[in-house]
RODO-2510 file (C-alpha; in nm, 4 decimals, decimal comma):
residues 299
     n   res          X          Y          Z
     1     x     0,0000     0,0000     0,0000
     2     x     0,1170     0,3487    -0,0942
     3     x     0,2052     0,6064     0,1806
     4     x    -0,0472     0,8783     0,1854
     5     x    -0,0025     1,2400     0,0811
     6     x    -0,1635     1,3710     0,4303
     7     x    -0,1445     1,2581     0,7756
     8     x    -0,4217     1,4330     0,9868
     9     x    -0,3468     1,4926     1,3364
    10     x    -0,6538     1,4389     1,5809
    11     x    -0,6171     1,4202     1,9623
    12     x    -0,9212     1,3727     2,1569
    13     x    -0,9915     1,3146     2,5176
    14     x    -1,3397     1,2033     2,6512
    15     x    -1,4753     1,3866     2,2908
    16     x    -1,7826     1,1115     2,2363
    17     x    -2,0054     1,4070     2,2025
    18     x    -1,8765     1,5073     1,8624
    19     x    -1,5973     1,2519     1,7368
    20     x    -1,7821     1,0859     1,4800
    21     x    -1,9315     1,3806     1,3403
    22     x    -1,5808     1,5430     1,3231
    23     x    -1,3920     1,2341     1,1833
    24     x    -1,6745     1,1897     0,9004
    25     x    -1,5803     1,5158     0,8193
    26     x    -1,2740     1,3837     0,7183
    27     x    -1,3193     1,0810     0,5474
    28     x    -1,5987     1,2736     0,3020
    29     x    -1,2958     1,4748     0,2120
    30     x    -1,2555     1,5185    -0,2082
    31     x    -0,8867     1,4555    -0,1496
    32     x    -0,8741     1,0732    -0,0504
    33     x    -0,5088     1,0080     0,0131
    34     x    -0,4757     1,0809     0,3539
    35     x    -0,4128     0,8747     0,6903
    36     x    -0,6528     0,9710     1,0271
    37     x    -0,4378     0,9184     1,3391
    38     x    -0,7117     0,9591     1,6165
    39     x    -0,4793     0,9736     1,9345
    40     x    -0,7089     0,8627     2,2635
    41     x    -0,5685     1,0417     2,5351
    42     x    -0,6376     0,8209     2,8248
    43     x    -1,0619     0,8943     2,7442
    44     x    -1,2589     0,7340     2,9946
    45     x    -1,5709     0,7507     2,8210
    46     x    -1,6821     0,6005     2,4888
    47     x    -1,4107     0,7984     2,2697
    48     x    -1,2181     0,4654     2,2199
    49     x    -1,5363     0,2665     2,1153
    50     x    -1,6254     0,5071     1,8327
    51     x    -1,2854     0,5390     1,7577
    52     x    -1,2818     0,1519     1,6921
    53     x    -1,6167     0,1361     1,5098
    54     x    -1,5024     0,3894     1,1969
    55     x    -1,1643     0,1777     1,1871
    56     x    -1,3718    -0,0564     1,0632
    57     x    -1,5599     0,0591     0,8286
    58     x    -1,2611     0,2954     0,6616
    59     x    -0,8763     0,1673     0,6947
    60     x    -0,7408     0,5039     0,6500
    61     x    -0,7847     0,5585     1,0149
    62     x    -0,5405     0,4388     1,2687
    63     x    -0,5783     0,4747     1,6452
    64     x    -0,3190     0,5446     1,8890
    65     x    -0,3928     0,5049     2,2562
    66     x    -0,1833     0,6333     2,5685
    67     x    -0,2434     0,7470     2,9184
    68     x    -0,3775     1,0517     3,0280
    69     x    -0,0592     1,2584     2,9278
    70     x    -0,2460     1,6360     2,7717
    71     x    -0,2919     1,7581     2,4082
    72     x     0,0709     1,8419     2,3867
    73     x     0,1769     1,4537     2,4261
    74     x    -0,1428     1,3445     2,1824
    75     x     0,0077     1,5873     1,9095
    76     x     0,4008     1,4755     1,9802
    77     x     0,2565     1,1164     1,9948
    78     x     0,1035     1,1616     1,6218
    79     x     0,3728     1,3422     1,4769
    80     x     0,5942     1,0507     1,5252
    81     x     0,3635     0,8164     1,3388
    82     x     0,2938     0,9778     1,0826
    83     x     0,3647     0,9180     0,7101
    84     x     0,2458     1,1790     0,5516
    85     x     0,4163     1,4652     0,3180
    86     x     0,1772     1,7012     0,5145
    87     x     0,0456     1,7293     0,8578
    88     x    -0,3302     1,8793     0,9216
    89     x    -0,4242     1,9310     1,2169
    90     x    -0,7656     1,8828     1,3341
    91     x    -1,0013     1,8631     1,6602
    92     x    -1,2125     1,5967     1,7545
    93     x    -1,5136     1,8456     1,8109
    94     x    -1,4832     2,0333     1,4646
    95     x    -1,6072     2,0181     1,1061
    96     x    -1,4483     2,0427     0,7741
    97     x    -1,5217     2,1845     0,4531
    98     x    -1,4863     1,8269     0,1728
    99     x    -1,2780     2,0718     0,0032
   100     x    -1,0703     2,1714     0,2908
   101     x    -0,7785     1,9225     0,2440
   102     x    -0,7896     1,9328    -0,1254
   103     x    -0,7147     2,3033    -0,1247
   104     x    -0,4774     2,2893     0,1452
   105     x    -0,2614     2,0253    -0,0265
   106     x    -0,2728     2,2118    -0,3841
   107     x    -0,1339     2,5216    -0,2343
   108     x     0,1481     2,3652    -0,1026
   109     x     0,2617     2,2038    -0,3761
   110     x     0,2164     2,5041    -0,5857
   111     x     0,5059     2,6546    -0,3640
   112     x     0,7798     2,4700    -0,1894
   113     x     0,8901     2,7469     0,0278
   114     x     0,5007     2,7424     0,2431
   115     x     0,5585     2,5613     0,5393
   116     x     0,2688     2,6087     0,6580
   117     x    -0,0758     2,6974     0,5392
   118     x    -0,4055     2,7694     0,7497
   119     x    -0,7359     2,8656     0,6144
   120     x    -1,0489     3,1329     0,7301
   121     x    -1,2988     2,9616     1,0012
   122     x    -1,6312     2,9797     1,0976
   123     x    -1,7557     2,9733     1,4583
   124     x    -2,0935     2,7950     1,5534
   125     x    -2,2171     2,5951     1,8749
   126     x    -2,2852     2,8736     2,1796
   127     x    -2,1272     3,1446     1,9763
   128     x    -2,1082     3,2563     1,5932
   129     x    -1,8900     3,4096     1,3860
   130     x    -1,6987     3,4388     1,0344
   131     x    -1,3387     3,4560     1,1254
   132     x    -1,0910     3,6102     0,9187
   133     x    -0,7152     3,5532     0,9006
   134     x    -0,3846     3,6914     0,7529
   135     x    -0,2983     3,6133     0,4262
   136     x     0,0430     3,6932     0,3200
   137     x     0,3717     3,5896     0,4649
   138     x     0,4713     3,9017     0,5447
   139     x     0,1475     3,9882     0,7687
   140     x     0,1113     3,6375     0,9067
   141     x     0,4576     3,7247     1,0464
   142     x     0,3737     4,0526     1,1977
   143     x     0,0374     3,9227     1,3625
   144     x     0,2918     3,6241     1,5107
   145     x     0,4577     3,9087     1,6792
   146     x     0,1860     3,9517     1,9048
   147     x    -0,0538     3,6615     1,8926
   148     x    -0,1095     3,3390     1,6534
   149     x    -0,1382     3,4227     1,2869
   150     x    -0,2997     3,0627     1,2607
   151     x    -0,6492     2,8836     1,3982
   152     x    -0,4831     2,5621     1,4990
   153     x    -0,7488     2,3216     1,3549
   154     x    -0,7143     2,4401     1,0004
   155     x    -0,3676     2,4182     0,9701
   156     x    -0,1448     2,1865     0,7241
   157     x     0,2440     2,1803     0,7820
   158     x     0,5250     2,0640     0,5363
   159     x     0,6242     1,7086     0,7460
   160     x     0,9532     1,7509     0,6203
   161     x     1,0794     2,0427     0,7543
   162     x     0,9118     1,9841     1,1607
   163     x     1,1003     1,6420     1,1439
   164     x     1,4534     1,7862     0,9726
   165     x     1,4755     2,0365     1,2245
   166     x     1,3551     1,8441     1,5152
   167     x     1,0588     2,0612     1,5911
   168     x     0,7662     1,9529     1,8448
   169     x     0,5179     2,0882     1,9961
   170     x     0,6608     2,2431     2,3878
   171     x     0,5298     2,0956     2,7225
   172     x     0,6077     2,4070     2,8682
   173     x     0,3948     2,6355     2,6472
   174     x     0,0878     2,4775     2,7255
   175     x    -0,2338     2,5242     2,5677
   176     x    -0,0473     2,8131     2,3513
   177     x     0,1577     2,4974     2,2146
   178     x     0,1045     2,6107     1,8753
   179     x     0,1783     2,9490     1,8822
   180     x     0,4978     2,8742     2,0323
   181     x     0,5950     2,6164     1,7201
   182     x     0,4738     2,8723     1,4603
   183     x     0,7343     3,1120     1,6122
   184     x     0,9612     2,8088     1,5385
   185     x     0,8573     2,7218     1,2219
   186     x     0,8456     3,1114     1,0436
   187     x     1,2325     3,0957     1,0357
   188     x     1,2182     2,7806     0,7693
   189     x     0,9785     2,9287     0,4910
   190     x     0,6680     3,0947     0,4234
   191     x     0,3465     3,1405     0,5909
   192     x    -0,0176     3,1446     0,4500
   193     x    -0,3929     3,1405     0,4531
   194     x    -0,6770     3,0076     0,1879
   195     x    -0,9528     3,3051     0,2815
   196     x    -1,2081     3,0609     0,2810
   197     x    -1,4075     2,8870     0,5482
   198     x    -1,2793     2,5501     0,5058
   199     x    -1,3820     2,4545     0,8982
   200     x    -1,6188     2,4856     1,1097
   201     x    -1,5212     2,5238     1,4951
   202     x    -1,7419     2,4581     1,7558
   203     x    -1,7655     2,6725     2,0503
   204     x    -1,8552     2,5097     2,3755
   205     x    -1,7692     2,4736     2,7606
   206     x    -1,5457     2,2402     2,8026
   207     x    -1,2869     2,4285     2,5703
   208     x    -0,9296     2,4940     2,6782
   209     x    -0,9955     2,8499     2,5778
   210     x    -1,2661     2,8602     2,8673
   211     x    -1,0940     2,6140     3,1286
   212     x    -0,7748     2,6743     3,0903
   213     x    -0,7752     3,0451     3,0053
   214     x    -0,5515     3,2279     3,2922
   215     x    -0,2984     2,9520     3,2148
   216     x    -0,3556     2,9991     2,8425
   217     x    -0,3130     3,4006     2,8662
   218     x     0,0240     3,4168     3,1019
   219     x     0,1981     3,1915     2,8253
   220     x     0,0604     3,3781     2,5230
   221     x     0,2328     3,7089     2,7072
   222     x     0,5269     3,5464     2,7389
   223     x     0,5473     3,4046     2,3787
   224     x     0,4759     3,7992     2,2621
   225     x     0,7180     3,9115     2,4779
   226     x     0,9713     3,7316     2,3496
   227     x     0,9087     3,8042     2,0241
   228     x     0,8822     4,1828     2,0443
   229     x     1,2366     4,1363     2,2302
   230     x     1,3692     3,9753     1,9067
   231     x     1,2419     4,2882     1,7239
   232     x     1,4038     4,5447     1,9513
   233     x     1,0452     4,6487     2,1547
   234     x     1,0191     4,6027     2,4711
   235     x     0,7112     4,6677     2,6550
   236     x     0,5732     4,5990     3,0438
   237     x     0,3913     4,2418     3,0608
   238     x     0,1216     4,4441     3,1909
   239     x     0,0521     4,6729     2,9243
   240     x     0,1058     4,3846     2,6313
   241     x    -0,1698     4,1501     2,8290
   242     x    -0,4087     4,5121     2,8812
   243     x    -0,3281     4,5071     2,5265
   244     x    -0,4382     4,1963     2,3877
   245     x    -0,7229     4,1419     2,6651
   246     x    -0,8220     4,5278     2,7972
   247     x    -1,0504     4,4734     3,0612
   248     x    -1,1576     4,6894     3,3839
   249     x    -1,2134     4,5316     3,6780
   250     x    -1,1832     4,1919     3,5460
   251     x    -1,4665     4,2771     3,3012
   252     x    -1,2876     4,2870     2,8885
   253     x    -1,4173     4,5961     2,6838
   254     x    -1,4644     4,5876     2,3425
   255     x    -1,2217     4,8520     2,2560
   256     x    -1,1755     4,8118     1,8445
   257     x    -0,8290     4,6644     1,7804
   258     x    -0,7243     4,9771     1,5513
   259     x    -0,7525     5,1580     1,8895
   260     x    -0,5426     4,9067     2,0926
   261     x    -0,2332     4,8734     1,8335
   262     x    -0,2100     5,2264     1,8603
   263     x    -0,2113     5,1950     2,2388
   264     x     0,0295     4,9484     2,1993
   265     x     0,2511     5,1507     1,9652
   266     x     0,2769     5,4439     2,1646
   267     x     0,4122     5,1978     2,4683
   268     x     0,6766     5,0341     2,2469
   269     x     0,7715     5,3885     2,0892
   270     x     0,7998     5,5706     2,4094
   271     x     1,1435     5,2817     2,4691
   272     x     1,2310     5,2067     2,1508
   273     x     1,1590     5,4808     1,8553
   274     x     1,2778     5,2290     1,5861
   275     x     0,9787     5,0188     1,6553
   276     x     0,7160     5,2690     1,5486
   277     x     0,6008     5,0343     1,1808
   278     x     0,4755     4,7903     1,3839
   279     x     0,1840     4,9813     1,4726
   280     x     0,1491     5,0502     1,0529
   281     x     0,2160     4,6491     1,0164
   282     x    -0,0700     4,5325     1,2819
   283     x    -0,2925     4,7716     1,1692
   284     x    -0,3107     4,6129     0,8198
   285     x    -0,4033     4,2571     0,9877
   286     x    -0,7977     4,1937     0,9987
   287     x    -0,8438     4,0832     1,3325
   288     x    -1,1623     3,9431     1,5061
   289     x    -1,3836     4,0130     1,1743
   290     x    -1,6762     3,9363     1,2360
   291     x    -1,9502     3,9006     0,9707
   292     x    -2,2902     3,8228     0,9182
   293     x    -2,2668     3,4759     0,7210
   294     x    -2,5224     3,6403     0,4527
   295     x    -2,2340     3,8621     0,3622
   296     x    -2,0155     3,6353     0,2855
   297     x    -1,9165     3,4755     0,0221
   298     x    -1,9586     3,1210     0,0808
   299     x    -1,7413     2,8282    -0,1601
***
């Protein structure tokens, strides 16, 4: 049997709920030649038993099983096994456009130098939205500065090039794990993303994002900070996390982004003059766009 083009990357931990909905998803994909790792991280409910029951009716996905050990094990633990040109990442709650892989893959063997390539999202389940994302290189670079340039779930990565240079995803980043290996990864090639809404991500409780979300925020701040060092700005961990979460008295405001950069610019400028484009380079990022889905342009 021929190695597939794709190896799609889905941990999952006690994810019953929505599993088989997500992993159908896959397999109706228009691209066929791909490989399903579905990594069962120690699930105690009946993640293992679905998992088992689409094996058989489709060979194309394998199951790995380990103990309780966190996304960040799941994802190292299907990296290793897989066999694929590409790596896609997806959750075991979400749902993908059939033409989402198809598109993905095309683009990246259009052009060797994209290491990796992410798509626009829609959000649905307790909240909804059209989400919008960078598309060149050069601003999925700048965003990275200050916060992912990426929605993890839609990515695809050149295999290649996170096995030559021994890249993983970090234990000690967290639940901001792949922020920290896109800050890795933009020194090897080119970023990118389709703008089209080739998943949909479902919003619910039980989300990192909502659990996890001190924890989440103190390692996204430090992953900013560091970058901004690189760049020669330096700017008070307070101000950066006001910055990318303003809030008084625990309560966030919607303060438009435009408003914020410039904030944020002014900070940076008042230490380190050289550092006043990046307020010009965030502002040119679409952040948080949200649309009514009737104005948009659906594929």
């Amino acid at each position: 049997m021929h190695e597939p083009l794709i190896s799609v990357l889905m941990p999952v931990h006690n994810g019953a709920q929505f599993l088989a909905e997500a992993v159908r998803s896959i397999l109706r994909q228009h691209y066929r030649n791909f490989e399903l790792l579905i990594v069962d991280d120690g699930s105690s409910d009946q993640t293992n038993a679905i998992a088992t029951w689409l094996h058989l009716f489709d060979r194309r996905i394998q199951i790995l099983c380990q103990e309780k050990s966190g996304i960040v094990a799941a994802l190292n633990n299907a990296m290793n096994h897989a066999n694929g040109k590409y790596l896609a990442r997806m959750d075991a709650d979400d749902i993908a456009h059939p033409s989402r892989l198809g598109l993905q893959v095309a683009r990246m063997e259009a052009d060797p130098r994209l290491v990796v390539c992410g798509t626009d999202f829609v959000k649905f389940g307790s909240a909804s939205q059209y989400v919008s994302t960078p598309r060149t290189d050069e601003d999925c670079k700048a965003l990275l500065m200050i916060e992912s340039c990426f929605a993890h779930p839609t990515v695809m990565m050149r295999a290649q090039v996170v096995k030559q240079e021994g890249l993983l995803y970090r234990a000690d980043y967290e639940y901001v794990e792949d922020y920290r290996l896109w800050t890795e990864l933009a020194r090897f090639g080119k970023f990118a993303n389709i703008p089209l809404p080739l998943l949909r991500y479902r919003v619910h409780g039980g989300q990192v994002s909502v659990t996890k979300i001190d924890r989440q925020r103190d390692a996204h701040v430090r992953i900013a900070s560091e970058m901004l060092e690189q760049h020669g700005c330096t700017v008070q961990t307070r101000k950066l996390r006001e910055f990318l979460w303003p809030s008084v008295s625990g309560v966030e405001k919607a303060i438009p982004y435009f408003i914020r950069s410039r904030m944020l610019a002014k900070d940076i400028n008042a230490v380190a003059p050289r550092c006043d484009w990046l307020h010009m380079r965030i502002r040119r990022i679409r952040l948080r766009n949200t649309v009514k889905m009737a104005d948009r342009k659906n594929i």
